[in-house]
N, C-alpha and C positions, 0 to 999 in steps of 0.2 A: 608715755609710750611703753607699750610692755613686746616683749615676745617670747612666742612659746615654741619649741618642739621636745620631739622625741629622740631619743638617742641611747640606744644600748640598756634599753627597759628603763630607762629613766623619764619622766616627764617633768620638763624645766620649762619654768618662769621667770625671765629677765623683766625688771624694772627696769628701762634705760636710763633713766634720768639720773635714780637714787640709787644705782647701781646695784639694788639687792637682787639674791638669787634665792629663788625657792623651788624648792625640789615638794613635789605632790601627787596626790592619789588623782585617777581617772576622772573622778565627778568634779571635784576643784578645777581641773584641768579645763573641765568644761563648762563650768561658769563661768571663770573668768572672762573669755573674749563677749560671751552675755553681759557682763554687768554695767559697762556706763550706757548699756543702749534699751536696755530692757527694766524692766519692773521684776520683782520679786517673781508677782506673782506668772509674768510670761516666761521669766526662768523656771518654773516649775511646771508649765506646760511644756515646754520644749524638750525639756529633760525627762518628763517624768516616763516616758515607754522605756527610759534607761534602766531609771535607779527610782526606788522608792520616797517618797515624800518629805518623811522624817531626814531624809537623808540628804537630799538637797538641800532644805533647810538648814542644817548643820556645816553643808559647804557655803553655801550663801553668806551666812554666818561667819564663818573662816574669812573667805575672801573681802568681806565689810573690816572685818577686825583691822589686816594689813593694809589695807585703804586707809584707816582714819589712826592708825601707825607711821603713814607715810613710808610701806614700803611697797606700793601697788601703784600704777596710775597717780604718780606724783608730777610733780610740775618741774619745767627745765628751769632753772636758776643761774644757768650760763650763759645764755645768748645776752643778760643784760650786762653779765661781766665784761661782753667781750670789749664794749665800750670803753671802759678801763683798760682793757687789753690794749687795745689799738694803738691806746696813750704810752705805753710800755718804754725806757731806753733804750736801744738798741746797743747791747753787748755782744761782742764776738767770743765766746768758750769755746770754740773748737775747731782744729783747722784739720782736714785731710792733706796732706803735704805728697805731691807726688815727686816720690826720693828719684824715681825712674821709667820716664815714657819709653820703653825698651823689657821685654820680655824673654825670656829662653824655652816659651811654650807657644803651642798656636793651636789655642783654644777655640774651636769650632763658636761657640757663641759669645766670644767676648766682645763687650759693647766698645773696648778700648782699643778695638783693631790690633792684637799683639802690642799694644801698650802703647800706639802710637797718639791716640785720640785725636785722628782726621789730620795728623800732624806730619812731626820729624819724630825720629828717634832723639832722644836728650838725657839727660841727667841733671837731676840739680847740684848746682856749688853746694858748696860750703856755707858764702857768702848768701846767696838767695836763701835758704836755710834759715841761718843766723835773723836775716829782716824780716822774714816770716814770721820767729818766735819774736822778736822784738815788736811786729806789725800786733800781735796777737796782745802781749801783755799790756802794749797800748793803749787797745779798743777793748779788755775785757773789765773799765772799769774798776767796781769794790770786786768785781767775782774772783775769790779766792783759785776756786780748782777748775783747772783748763783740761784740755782732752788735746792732746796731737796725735792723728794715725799718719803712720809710716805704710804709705799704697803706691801701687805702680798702676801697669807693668808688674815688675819685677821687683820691691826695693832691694834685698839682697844682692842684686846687681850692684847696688851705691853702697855698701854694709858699712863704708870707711865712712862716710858724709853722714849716714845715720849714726855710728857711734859718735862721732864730733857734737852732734848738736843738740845729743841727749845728755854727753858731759856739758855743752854749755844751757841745755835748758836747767839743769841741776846747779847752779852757778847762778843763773837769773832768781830763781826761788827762795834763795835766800836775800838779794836786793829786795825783791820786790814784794814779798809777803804772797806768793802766788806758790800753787803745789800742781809740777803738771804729771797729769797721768797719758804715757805713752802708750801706746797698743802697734800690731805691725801684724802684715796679712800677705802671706808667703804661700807660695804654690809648694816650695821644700826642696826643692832641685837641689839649690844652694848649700841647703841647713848641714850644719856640721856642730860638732863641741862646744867651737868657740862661740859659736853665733847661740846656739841652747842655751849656755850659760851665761854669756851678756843678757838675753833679753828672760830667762831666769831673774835677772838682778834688777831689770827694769823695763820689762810691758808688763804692764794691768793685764793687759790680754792680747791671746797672741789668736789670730785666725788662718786656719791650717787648709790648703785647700785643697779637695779630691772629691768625687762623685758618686763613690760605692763602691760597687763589683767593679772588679777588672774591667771587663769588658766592656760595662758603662762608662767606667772612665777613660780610659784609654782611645776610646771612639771619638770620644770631644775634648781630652782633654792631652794630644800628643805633642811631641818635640814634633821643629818645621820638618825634619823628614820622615816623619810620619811614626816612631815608637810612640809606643806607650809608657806614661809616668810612671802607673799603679805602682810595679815592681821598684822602683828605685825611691818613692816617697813613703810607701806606707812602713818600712819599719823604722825610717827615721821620726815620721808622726808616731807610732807607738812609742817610742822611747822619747820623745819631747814630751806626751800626753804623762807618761810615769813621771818624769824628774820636774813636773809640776804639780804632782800629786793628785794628778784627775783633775783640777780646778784651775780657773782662768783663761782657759781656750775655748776655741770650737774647731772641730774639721766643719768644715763648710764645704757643699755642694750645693750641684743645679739641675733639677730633672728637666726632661725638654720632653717631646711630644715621642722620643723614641724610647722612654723607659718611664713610659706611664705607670708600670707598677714600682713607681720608686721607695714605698713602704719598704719593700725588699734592702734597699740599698740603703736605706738607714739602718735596716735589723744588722746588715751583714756589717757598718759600720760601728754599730753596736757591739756585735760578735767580735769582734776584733780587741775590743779592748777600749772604746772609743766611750767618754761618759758625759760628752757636752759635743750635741749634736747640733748642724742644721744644715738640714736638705731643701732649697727653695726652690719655686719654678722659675723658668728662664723668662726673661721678657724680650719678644723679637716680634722682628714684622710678620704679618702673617703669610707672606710668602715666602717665609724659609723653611724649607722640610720639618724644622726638628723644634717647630715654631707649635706652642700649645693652642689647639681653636676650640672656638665655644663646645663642640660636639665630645672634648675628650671632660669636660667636665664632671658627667656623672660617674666616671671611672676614676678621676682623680676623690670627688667625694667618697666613696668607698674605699678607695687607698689610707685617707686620714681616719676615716670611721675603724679600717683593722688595724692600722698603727694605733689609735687610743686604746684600741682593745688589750693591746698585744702589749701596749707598754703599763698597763694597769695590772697583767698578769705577771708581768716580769718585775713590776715593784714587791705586789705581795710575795715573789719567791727573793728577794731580796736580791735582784741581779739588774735594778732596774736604773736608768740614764735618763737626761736631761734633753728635751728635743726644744730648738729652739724656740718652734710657734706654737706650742705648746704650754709654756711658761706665761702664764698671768698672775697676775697678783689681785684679788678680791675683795681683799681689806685695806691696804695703804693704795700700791699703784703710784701711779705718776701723777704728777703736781697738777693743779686742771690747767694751767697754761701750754703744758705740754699735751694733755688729752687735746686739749684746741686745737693746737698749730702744729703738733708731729717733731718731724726732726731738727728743725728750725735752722734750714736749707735757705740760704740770701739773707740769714738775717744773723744767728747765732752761732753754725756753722758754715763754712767756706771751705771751698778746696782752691789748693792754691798747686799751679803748671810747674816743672823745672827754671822756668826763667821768670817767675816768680807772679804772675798775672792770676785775678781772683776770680770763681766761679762761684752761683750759688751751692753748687755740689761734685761729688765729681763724673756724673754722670751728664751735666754738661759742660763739663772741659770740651773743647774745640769749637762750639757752637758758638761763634761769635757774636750772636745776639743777645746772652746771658753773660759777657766780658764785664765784669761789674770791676775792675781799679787793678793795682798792682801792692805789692803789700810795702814799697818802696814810697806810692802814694796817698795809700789809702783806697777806701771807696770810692769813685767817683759818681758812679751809676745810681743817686738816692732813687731816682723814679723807680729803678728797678729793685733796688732793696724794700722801698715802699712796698710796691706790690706782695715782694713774699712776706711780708709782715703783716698784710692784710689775709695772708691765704690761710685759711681756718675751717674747719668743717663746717661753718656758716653762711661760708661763703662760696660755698659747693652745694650744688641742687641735687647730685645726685648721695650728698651725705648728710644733708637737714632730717631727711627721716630715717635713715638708716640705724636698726638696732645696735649699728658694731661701731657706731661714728667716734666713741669716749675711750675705744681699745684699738682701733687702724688712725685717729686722729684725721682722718682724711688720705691718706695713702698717701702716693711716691707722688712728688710733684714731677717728677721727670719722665715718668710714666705717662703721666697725664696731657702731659706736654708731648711726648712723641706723638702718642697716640689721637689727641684729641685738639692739640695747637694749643693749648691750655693749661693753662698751673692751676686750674681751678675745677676743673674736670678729674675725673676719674677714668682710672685704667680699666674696664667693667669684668676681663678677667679674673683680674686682681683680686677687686672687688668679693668674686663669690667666691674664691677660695680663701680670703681671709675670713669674711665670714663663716666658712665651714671651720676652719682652722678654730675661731671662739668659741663657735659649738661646742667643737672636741674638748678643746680645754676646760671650759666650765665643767661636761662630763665627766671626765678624769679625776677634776676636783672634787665632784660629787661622790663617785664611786670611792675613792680613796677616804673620803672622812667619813662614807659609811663604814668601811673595813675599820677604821680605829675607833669607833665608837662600837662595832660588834663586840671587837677585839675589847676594848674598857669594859663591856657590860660581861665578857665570860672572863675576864680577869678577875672583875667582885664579886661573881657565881664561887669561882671557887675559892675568893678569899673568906666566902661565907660560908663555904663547906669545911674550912679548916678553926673555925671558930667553934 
Protein backbone atom coordinates (compact mmCIF):
# COMPACT_ATOMS: atom_id res chain seq x y z
CA UNK A 1 0.00 0.00 0.00
CA UNK A 2 1.58 3.39 -0.89
CA UNK A 3 0.31 6.94 -0.53
CA UNK A 4 0.99 10.14 -2.02
CA UNK A 5 0.42 13.74 -1.60
CA UNK A 6 1.42 17.21 -1.60
CA UNK A 7 2.09 19.53 1.15
CA UNK A 8 3.90 22.77 1.40
CA UNK A 9 5.88 22.08 -2.15
CA UNK A 10 6.79 18.79 -1.08
CA UNK A 11 5.71 15.58 -2.90
CA UNK A 12 5.59 12.65 -0.50
CA UNK A 13 5.53 8.88 -0.83
CA UNK A 14 4.40 6.73 2.06
CA UNK A 15 5.18 3.03 1.81
CA UNK A 16 2.65 1.82 4.40
CA UNK A 17 3.73 -1.41 5.15
CA UNK A 18 7.67 -0.75 5.23
CA UNK A 19 7.14 2.43 6.63
CA UNK A 20 9.60 4.26 4.19
CA UNK A 21 9.24 7.75 3.24
CA UNK A 22 10.32 9.36 0.08
CA UNK A 23 10.32 12.79 -0.78
CA UNK A 24 10.48 13.20 -5.07
CA UNK A 25 10.46 15.12 -8.09
CA UNK A 26 6.98 15.59 -10.17
CA UNK A 27 7.57 12.84 -12.98
CA UNK A 28 8.30 10.05 -9.96
CA UNK A 29 5.40 11.29 -8.44
CA UNK A 30 3.71 10.28 -11.31
CA UNK A 31 4.66 6.98 -12.16
CA UNK A 32 4.30 5.66 -9.27
CA UNK A 33 0.52 5.30 -8.88
CA UNK A 34 1.26 3.85 -12.78
CA UNK A 35 3.33 1.15 -11.95
CA UNK A 36 1.73 -2.04 -10.62
CA UNK A 37 -0.93 -1.42 -13.21
CA UNK A 38 0.72 -0.47 -16.39
CA UNK A 39 3.55 -1.63 -18.63
CA UNK A 40 6.56 0.51 -19.13
CA UNK A 41 5.68 1.06 -22.19
CA UNK A 42 1.83 2.70 -21.38
CA UNK A 43 3.66 4.69 -18.73
CA UNK A 44 5.41 6.33 -21.29
CA UNK A 45 2.26 7.11 -23.25
CA UNK A 46 0.46 8.44 -20.56
CA UNK A 47 3.09 10.58 -19.35
CA UNK A 48 4.77 11.59 -22.21
CA UNK A 49 2.60 15.12 -23.36
CA UNK A 50 4.35 15.90 -19.69
CA UNK A 51 7.92 15.12 -19.65
CA UNK A 52 10.23 13.91 -22.39
CA UNK A 53 11.00 10.25 -23.01
CA UNK A 54 14.58 9.85 -21.79
CA UNK A 55 13.00 11.15 -18.77
CA UNK A 56 10.48 8.92 -17.90
CA UNK A 57 12.58 6.27 -18.43
CA UNK A 58 14.95 7.37 -15.90
CA UNK A 59 11.91 7.73 -13.25
CA UNK A 60 10.68 4.43 -14.21
CA UNK A 61 13.97 3.29 -13.59
CA UNK A 62 13.94 5.18 -10.03
CA UNK A 63 10.77 3.78 -8.88
CA UNK A 64 11.79 -0.25 -10.23
CA UNK A 65 15.05 0.29 -8.21
CA UNK A 66 12.96 1.05 -4.59
CA UNK A 67 10.45 -1.70 -5.62
CA UNK A 68 13.08 -4.56 -5.70
CA UNK A 69 14.81 -2.48 -2.46
CA UNK A 70 11.69 -3.26 -0.79
CA UNK A 71 10.96 0.27 -0.10
CA UNK A 72 7.85 0.67 -2.58
CA UNK A 73 4.71 -1.51 -2.76
CA UNK A 74 5.91 -4.06 -0.31
CA UNK A 75 4.04 -6.51 1.39
CA UNK A 76 2.06 -6.45 4.97
CA UNK A 77 3.96 -8.95 7.22
CA UNK A 78 1.60 -8.10 10.27
CA UNK A 79 -1.63 -9.27 9.71
CA UNK A 80 0.22 -12.96 10.01
CA UNK A 81 1.85 -11.67 13.32
CA UNK A 82 -1.27 -10.92 14.69
CA UNK A 83 -2.00 -14.60 15.21
CA UNK A 84 0.81 -14.71 17.64
CA UNK A 85 -0.62 -11.60 18.94
CA UNK A 86 -3.77 -12.79 19.85
CA UNK A 87 -1.91 -15.63 21.84
CA UNK A 88 -0.17 -12.74 23.91
CA UNK A 89 -0.48 -12.77 28.13
CA UNK A 90 -2.39 -10.37 29.35
CA UNK A 91 -0.33 -7.91 31.64
CA UNK A 92 -1.66 -4.95 33.30
CA UNK A 93 1.29 -1.81 33.11
CA UNK A 94 -0.86 0.78 33.64
CA UNK A 95 -3.51 2.08 35.62
CA UNK A 96 -5.35 5.59 35.51
CA UNK A 97 -6.33 6.02 39.18
CA UNK A 98 -9.20 8.35 39.66
CA UNK A 99 -7.63 10.29 42.93
CA UNK A 100 -10.99 12.52 42.56
CA UNK A 101 -14.71 12.30 40.95
CA UNK A 102 -15.11 15.93 42.02
CA UNK A 103 -13.79 19.08 40.12
CA UNK A 104 -13.50 22.95 41.07
CA UNK A 105 -14.12 23.83 37.28
CA UNK A 106 -17.21 23.25 35.05
CA UNK A 107 -15.76 22.67 31.91
CA UNK A 108 -18.22 23.19 29.04
CA UNK A 109 -17.21 19.85 27.22
CA UNK A 110 -16.03 17.61 29.73
CA UNK A 111 -16.88 13.98 29.14
CA UNK A 112 -16.66 13.46 33.21
CA UNK A 113 -19.62 15.66 33.83
CA UNK A 114 -17.42 17.96 36.36
CA UNK A 115 -15.71 14.89 37.39
CA UNK A 116 -18.74 13.04 38.35
CA UNK A 117 -18.69 10.26 35.52
CA UNK A 118 -22.71 9.73 35.39
CA UNK A 119 -22.02 9.22 39.13
CA UNK A 120 -21.60 10.90 42.80
CA UNK A 121 -19.03 13.19 43.77
CA UNK A 122 -16.07 10.86 45.64
CA UNK A 123 -12.61 10.62 46.44
CA UNK A 124 -10.48 7.79 46.73
CA UNK A 125 -9.06 6.37 50.22
CA UNK A 126 -5.95 5.77 50.89
CA UNK A 127 -6.88 2.22 51.19
CA UNK A 128 -8.62 1.71 47.58
CA UNK A 129 -5.26 3.50 46.39
CA UNK A 130 -2.85 1.21 48.25
CA UNK A 131 -5.18 -2.20 46.42
CA UNK A 132 -5.04 -0.59 43.25
CA UNK A 133 -1.04 -0.31 43.35
CA UNK A 134 -1.03 -3.77 44.81
CA UNK A 135 -3.91 -5.05 42.09
CA UNK A 136 -1.32 -3.53 39.58
CA UNK A 137 1.91 -5.23 40.58
CA UNK A 138 -0.10 -8.38 40.71
CA UNK A 139 -1.20 -8.59 37.15
CA UNK A 140 1.82 -6.87 35.67
CA UNK A 141 3.68 -10.08 35.69
CA UNK A 142 7.95 -9.98 34.69
CA UNK A 143 6.87 -6.29 33.40
CA UNK A 144 9.45 -4.34 35.11
CA UNK A 145 8.13 -0.58 34.54
CA UNK A 146 4.54 0.39 35.35
CA UNK A 147 2.76 3.78 34.48
CA UNK A 148 0.15 5.18 37.29
CA UNK A 149 -1.65 8.58 36.13
CA UNK A 150 -3.14 10.54 39.10
CA UNK A 151 -6.70 11.82 36.91
CA UNK A 152 -9.92 13.16 38.16
CA UNK A 153 -11.88 15.41 38.28
CA UNK A 154 -9.63 17.27 39.96
CA UNK A 155 -6.86 15.10 41.71
CA UNK A 156 -5.24 17.88 43.58
CA UNK A 157 -8.51 17.88 45.30
CA UNK A 158 -7.10 14.42 47.02
CA UNK A 159 -3.10 15.98 47.06
CA UNK A 160 -2.87 14.21 50.70
CA UNK A 161 -3.95 10.41 49.30
CA UNK A 162 -1.82 11.20 46.22
CA UNK A 163 1.36 12.03 48.21
CA UNK A 164 0.51 8.77 50.53
CA UNK A 165 0.56 6.39 47.71
CA UNK A 166 3.44 7.52 45.64
CA UNK A 167 5.59 7.15 49.03
CA UNK A 168 4.19 3.72 49.26
CA UNK A 169 4.40 3.04 45.45
CA UNK A 170 8.34 3.96 46.10
CA UNK A 171 8.26 1.21 49.01
CA UNK A 172 6.64 -1.55 46.80
CA UNK A 173 9.77 -0.99 44.16
CA UNK A 174 12.12 -1.96 46.05
CA UNK A 175 10.03 -5.44 47.25
CA UNK A 176 9.02 -6.20 44.07
CA UNK A 177 11.87 -5.49 41.50
CA UNK A 178 9.01 -3.04 39.61
CA UNK A 179 10.02 0.91 38.95
CA UNK A 180 6.75 2.98 38.76
CA UNK A 181 6.62 5.92 36.69
CA UNK A 182 3.79 8.57 38.04
CA UNK A 183 2.50 11.21 35.90
CA UNK A 184 -0.80 13.66 37.29
CA UNK A 185 -2.95 15.91 35.01
CA UNK A 186 -4.22 19.28 36.78
CA UNK A 187 -6.37 22.00 35.47
CA UNK A 188 -3.87 24.34 38.16
CA UNK A 189 -6.50 25.95 40.38
CA UNK A 190 -4.88 24.14 43.12
CA UNK A 191 -0.99 24.17 42.12
CA UNK A 192 1.00 25.86 44.72
CA UNK A 193 5.08 25.31 45.76
CA UNK A 194 4.55 22.57 47.60
CA UNK A 195 2.59 20.50 45.07
CA UNK A 196 5.62 21.92 41.99
CA UNK A 197 8.09 20.64 44.07
CA UNK A 198 6.59 17.17 45.24
CA UNK A 199 5.66 16.31 41.71
CA UNK A 200 9.22 17.94 40.55
CA UNK A 201 10.67 15.01 42.57
CA UNK A 202 8.11 12.50 41.16
CA UNK A 203 5.77 12.70 37.83
CA UNK A 204 7.55 11.49 34.76
CA UNK A 205 5.16 13.94 33.55
CA UNK A 206 2.85 16.31 34.60
CA UNK A 207 -0.28 17.52 32.18
CA UNK A 208 -1.22 21.13 32.51
CA UNK A 209 -4.55 21.95 31.35
CA UNK A 210 -5.75 25.29 29.50
CA UNK A 211 -7.17 26.18 25.86
CA UNK A 212 -5.07 29.21 24.66
CA UNK A 213 -6.34 32.72 24.55
CA UNK A 214 -8.21 34.05 27.31
CA UNK A 215 -11.14 34.25 25.86
CA UNK A 216 -10.93 30.62 24.30
CA UNK A 217 -10.37 29.39 27.54
CA UNK A 218 -12.37 30.91 29.72
CA UNK A 219 -15.52 30.27 27.60
CA UNK A 220 -15.18 26.49 28.28
CA UNK A 221 -13.18 26.22 30.64
CA UNK A 222 -14.84 28.53 33.91
CA UNK A 223 -15.42 28.06 37.68
CA UNK A 224 -19.30 26.86 38.42
CA UNK A 225 -20.02 30.68 38.62
CA UNK A 226 -19.05 31.41 35.66
CA UNK A 227 -15.10 33.30 35.89
CA UNK A 228 -12.53 32.50 33.88
CA UNK A 229 -9.39 30.29 34.82
CA UNK A 230 -6.86 31.83 32.24
CA UNK A 231 -5.90 34.58 34.76
CA UNK A 232 -5.31 32.54 37.85
CA UNK A 233 -3.61 29.44 35.94
CA UNK A 234 -1.33 30.52 33.48
CA UNK A 235 1.42 32.15 35.43
CA UNK A 236 1.52 29.42 37.78
CA UNK A 237 1.88 26.96 34.47
CA UNK A 238 4.59 29.30 33.41
CA UNK A 239 6.49 28.86 36.46
CA UNK A 240 5.77 24.93 36.70
CA UNK A 241 6.81 24.77 32.88
CA UNK A 242 10.58 26.80 34.04
CA UNK A 243 11.26 24.80 37.25
CA UNK A 244 11.01 21.72 35.05
CA UNK A 245 13.14 22.99 32.68
CA UNK A 246 10.96 23.13 29.61
CA UNK A 247 10.72 19.22 29.62
CA UNK A 248 8.35 16.52 30.93
CA UNK A 249 5.02 18.33 30.65
CA UNK A 250 2.46 19.37 28.31
CA UNK A 251 -0.24 22.34 28.65
CA UNK A 252 -3.01 20.44 27.10
CA UNK A 253 -6.03 21.75 25.45
CA UNK A 254 -9.35 21.23 23.44
CA UNK A 255 -10.53 23.11 20.29
CA UNK A 256 -14.24 22.71 19.83
CA UNK A 257 -16.23 23.99 16.73
CA UNK A 258 -16.14 27.64 18.43
CA UNK A 259 -12.38 28.22 17.78
CA UNK A 260 -11.90 26.52 14.64
CA UNK A 261 -8.74 28.56 14.05
CA UNK A 262 -7.17 27.04 17.11
CA UNK A 263 -3.45 27.15 15.22
CA UNK A 264 -3.71 30.64 16.94
CA UNK A 265 -4.14 29.21 20.27
CA UNK A 266 -1.33 26.99 20.22
CA UNK A 267 1.08 29.97 18.77
CA UNK A 268 -0.26 32.14 21.66
CA UNK A 269 0.47 29.08 23.99
CA UNK A 270 3.76 28.90 22.40
CA UNK A 271 4.30 32.70 22.94
CA UNK A 272 3.85 32.54 26.29
CA UNK A 273 6.67 30.52 27.10
CA UNK A 274 5.05 27.03 26.68
CA UNK A 275 7.55 24.37 24.70
CA UNK A 276 5.59 21.05 25.01
CA UNK A 277 2.27 21.55 23.44
CA UNK A 278 -1.07 19.82 22.81
CA UNK A 279 -4.13 21.32 21.44
CA UNK A 280 -6.66 18.34 20.48
CA UNK A 281 -10.28 18.41 19.08
CA UNK A 282 -13.05 17.84 21.43
CA UNK A 283 -15.16 14.81 20.94
CA UNK A 284 -19.00 15.43 21.58
CA UNK A 285 -22.32 14.49 20.12
CA UNK A 286 -23.15 16.24 17.31
CA UNK A 287 -25.87 18.27 18.87
CA UNK A 288 -23.81 20.20 21.01
CA UNK A 289 -23.02 23.74 19.72
CA UNK A 290 -19.50 23.64 20.29
CA UNK A 291 -19.61 19.94 18.86
CA UNK A 292 -16.88 19.67 15.51
CA UNK A 293 -19.09 18.54 12.18
CA UNK A 294 -17.94 17.13 9.08
CA UNK A 295 -18.38 20.55 7.25
CA UNK A 296 -15.63 22.36 9.57
CA UNK A 297 -13.15 20.04 8.32
CA UNK A 298 -11.51 21.77 5.51
CA UNK A 299 -10.87 24.67 7.76
CA UNK A 300 -9.41 22.58 10.45
CA UNK A 301 -7.06 21.08 7.49
CA UNK A 302 -5.68 24.38 6.77
CA UNK A 303 -5.27 25.20 10.52
CA UNK A 304 -2.64 22.15 10.77
CA UNK A 305 -1.33 22.83 7.22
CA UNK A 306 -0.25 26.91 8.87
CA UNK A 307 0.73 25.38 12.18
CA UNK A 308 3.37 22.89 10.19
CA UNK A 309 4.25 25.87 8.44
CA UNK A 310 4.63 28.18 11.11
CA UNK A 311 6.32 25.77 13.52
CA UNK A 312 9.13 24.80 10.75
CA UNK A 313 9.80 28.74 10.46
CA UNK A 314 10.11 29.07 14.13
CA UNK A 315 12.48 26.00 14.53
CA UNK A 316 14.85 27.57 11.79
CA UNK A 317 14.79 30.92 13.85
CA UNK A 318 15.57 28.86 16.68
CA UNK A 319 12.33 29.67 19.04
CA UNK A 320 10.83 26.53 18.02
CA UNK A 321 8.42 23.97 20.54
CA UNK A 322 7.16 20.61 20.51
CA UNK A 323 3.21 20.06 19.31
CA UNK A 324 1.91 16.97 20.39
CA UNK A 325 0.41 15.47 17.06
CA UNK A 326 3.15 16.42 15.56
CA UNK A 327 5.78 14.33 17.08
CA UNK A 328 6.45 10.97 15.14
CA UNK A 329 9.20 8.95 15.05
CA UNK A 330 10.40 7.55 11.52
CA UNK A 331 13.00 5.27 12.27
CA UNK A 332 12.34 3.35 15.71
CA UNK A 333 8.64 4.20 16.66
CA UNK A 334 6.59 1.99 18.63
CA UNK A 335 6.86 -1.69 19.13
CA UNK A 336 4.54 -3.36 16.31
CA UNK A 337 2.23 -4.63 19.11
CA UNK A 338 1.61 -1.49 19.88
CA UNK A 339 1.33 0.06 16.18
CA UNK A 340 -1.55 -3.00 16.20
CA UNK A 341 -3.59 -2.62 19.18
CA UNK A 342 -3.00 1.32 20.43
CA UNK A 343 -3.36 2.19 23.95
CA UNK A 344 -3.99 -1.23 25.25
CA UNK A 345 -7.34 -0.01 26.78
CA UNK A 346 -9.25 -3.58 28.61
CA UNK A 347 -6.37 -5.14 28.44
CA UNK A 348 -2.77 -3.35 29.44
CA UNK A 349 -4.34 -0.26 30.82
CA UNK A 350 -7.25 0.12 33.12
CA UNK A 351 -8.71 3.02 34.85
CA UNK A 352 -9.81 2.36 38.08
CA UNK A 353 -13.28 4.63 40.16
CA UNK A 354 -12.60 6.06 43.78
CA UNK A 355 -14.05 3.01 45.36
CA UNK A 356 -11.89 1.02 43.45
CA UNK A 357 -14.04 -0.70 40.32
CA UNK A 358 -12.17 -1.41 36.91
CA UNK A 359 -12.80 0.17 33.49
CA UNK A 360 -11.30 -0.44 30.21
CA UNK A 361 -10.23 3.37 30.17
CA UNK A 362 -11.24 6.22 31.77
CA UNK A 363 -13.49 7.38 29.34
CA UNK A 364 -15.85 4.66 30.14
CA UNK A 365 -15.96 4.91 33.84
CA UNK A 366 -19.67 5.12 34.66
CA UNK A 367 -20.95 3.01 31.65
CA UNK A 368 -21.70 0.06 33.32
CA UNK A 369 -21.54 -2.18 30.59
CA UNK A 370 -17.62 -1.98 30.23
CA UNK A 371 -17.49 -2.65 34.59
CA UNK A 372 -14.88 -5.27 34.04
CA UNK A 373 -13.77 -6.31 38.25
CA UNK A 374 -12.61 -4.39 41.24
CA UNK A 375 -8.93 -4.23 41.92
CA UNK A 376 -9.83 -5.88 45.33
CA UNK A 377 -10.97 -8.87 42.97
CA UNK A 378 -9.56 -8.81 40.03
CA UNK A 379 -10.81 -8.95 36.46
CA UNK A 380 -13.88 -10.54 36.45
CA UNK A 381 -15.33 -9.52 32.95
CA UNK A 382 -12.68 -12.16 30.67
CA UNK A 383 -15.33 -12.01 27.85
CA UNK A 384 -14.84 -8.41 27.79
CA UNK A 385 -11.10 -8.15 28.21
CA UNK A 386 -11.17 -10.84 25.51
CA UNK A 387 -12.64 -8.48 23.16
CA UNK A 388 -10.30 -5.46 23.75
CA UNK A 389 -7.46 -7.75 23.06
CA UNK A 390 -8.75 -8.81 19.99
CA UNK A 391 -9.43 -4.98 18.96
CA UNK A 392 -6.41 -4.20 16.40
CA UNK A 393 -6.48 -2.26 13.19
CA UNK A 394 -7.35 -5.80 11.65
CA UNK A 395 -10.06 -6.04 12.95
CA UNK A 396 -11.56 -2.69 12.04
CA UNK A 397 -12.74 -2.23 8.20
CA UNK A 398 -12.59 1.03 8.28
CA UNK A 399 -8.45 0.67 9.27
CA UNK A 400 -7.35 -2.48 7.09
CA UNK A 401 -6.73 -0.05 4.24
CA UNK A 402 -6.02 3.03 5.65
CA UNK A 403 -2.45 4.73 5.07
CA UNK A 404 -2.20 5.97 8.88
CA UNK A 405 -3.42 2.37 10.38
CA UNK A 406 0.71 1.72 11.86
CA UNK A 407 0.68 5.56 13.32
CA UNK A 408 -3.32 6.09 14.89
CA UNK A 409 -3.07 2.10 15.64
CA UNK A 410 -6.70 2.09 15.03
CA UNK A 411 -7.85 5.15 17.12
CA UNK A 412 -10.01 5.69 20.49
CA UNK A 413 -11.82 2.69 21.20
CA UNK A 414 -14.21 4.87 23.13
CA UNK A 415 -14.69 7.03 20.53
CA UNK A 416 -15.74 4.46 18.40
CA UNK A 417 -17.91 2.98 20.89
CA UNK A 418 -19.91 6.33 21.56
CA UNK A 419 -20.13 7.05 18.28
CA UNK A 420 -20.72 3.84 16.32
CA UNK A 421 -21.89 1.10 19.45
CA UNK A 422 -18.55 -0.35 18.63
CA UNK A 423 -14.85 -0.78 19.84
CA UNK A 424 -14.19 -1.76 16.44
CA UNK A 425 -15.29 0.90 14.50
CA UNK A 426 -13.96 4.28 14.07
CA UNK A 427 -14.64 7.80 15.08
CA UNK A 428 -14.70 8.98 11.18
CA UNK A 429 -13.95 12.66 12.36
CA UNK A 430 -11.24 11.50 14.17
CA UNK A 431 -10.17 9.71 11.63
CA UNK A 432 -9.47 12.58 9.01
CA UNK A 433 -7.83 14.67 11.27
CA UNK A 434 -5.37 12.32 12.40
CA UNK A 435 -4.74 11.58 9.08
CA UNK A 436 -4.10 15.28 8.13
CA UNK A 437 -2.10 15.54 11.53
CA UNK A 438 0.51 12.43 9.67
CA UNK A 439 0.69 14.41 6.67
CA UNK A 440 1.95 17.35 8.61
CA UNK A 441 4.28 15.51 10.54
CA UNK A 442 5.95 13.63 7.87
CA UNK A 443 6.19 17.19 6.13
CA UNK A 444 7.91 18.87 8.98
CA UNK A 445 10.27 16.14 9.03
CA UNK A 446 10.99 16.58 5.53
CA UNK A 447 11.51 20.10 5.42
CA UNK A 448 13.62 20.08 8.57
CA UNK A 449 16.24 17.45 7.17
CA UNK A 450 16.32 19.46 4.01
CA UNK A 451 17.39 22.65 6.21
CA UNK A 452 20.36 20.48 7.77
CA UNK A 453 21.48 18.98 4.93
CA UNK A 454 21.56 22.55 3.06
CA UNK A 455 23.02 23.83 6.25
CA UNK A 456 25.94 20.45 6.03
CA UNK A 457 26.62 21.09 2.41
CA UNK A 458 27.28 25.41 2.90
CA UNK A 459 29.13 24.39 6.02
CA UNK A 460 31.83 22.25 3.74
CA UNK A 461 31.51 25.20 0.91
CA UNK A 462 33.19 27.02 3.29
CA UNK A 463 35.18 24.65 4.95
CA UNK A 464 36.67 24.27 1.40
CA UNK A 465 37.11 27.92 1.07
CA UNK A 466 39.34 28.15 4.05
CA UNK A 467 41.58 25.26 2.86
Amino acid sequence: MVHQYKNNGYNIVLDVNSGAIHIVDDLVYDVIPLFETCTKEEIISRLSESYPKEEILEGYEEVKTLVQEQQLFTEDEYENYMEQFKERPTVVKALCLHIAHDCNLACRYCFAEEGEYHGRRAVMSYEVGKAALDFLIAESGNRRNLEVDFFGGEPLLNFEVVKRLVAYGREQEKLHNKNFRFTLTTNGVLLNDEIMEFANQEMANVVLSIDGRKEVNDRMRPFRKGAGSYDLIVPKFQKFAESRNQEKYYVRGTFTHNNLDFSKDVLHLADLGFQQISVEPVVAKPTESYALQEEDLPKLFEEYDRLAVEMIKRQKENRGFHFFHFMIDLEGGPCVAKRLSGCGSGTEYLAVTPWGDLYPCHQFVGNEEFLMGNVTEGVKNKELQKEFKLCNVYAKEKCRNCFAKFYCSGGCAANSWNFHGSITDAYDIGCELQKKRIECAIMIKAALAEEAEETCEIQQNMLNLTQ
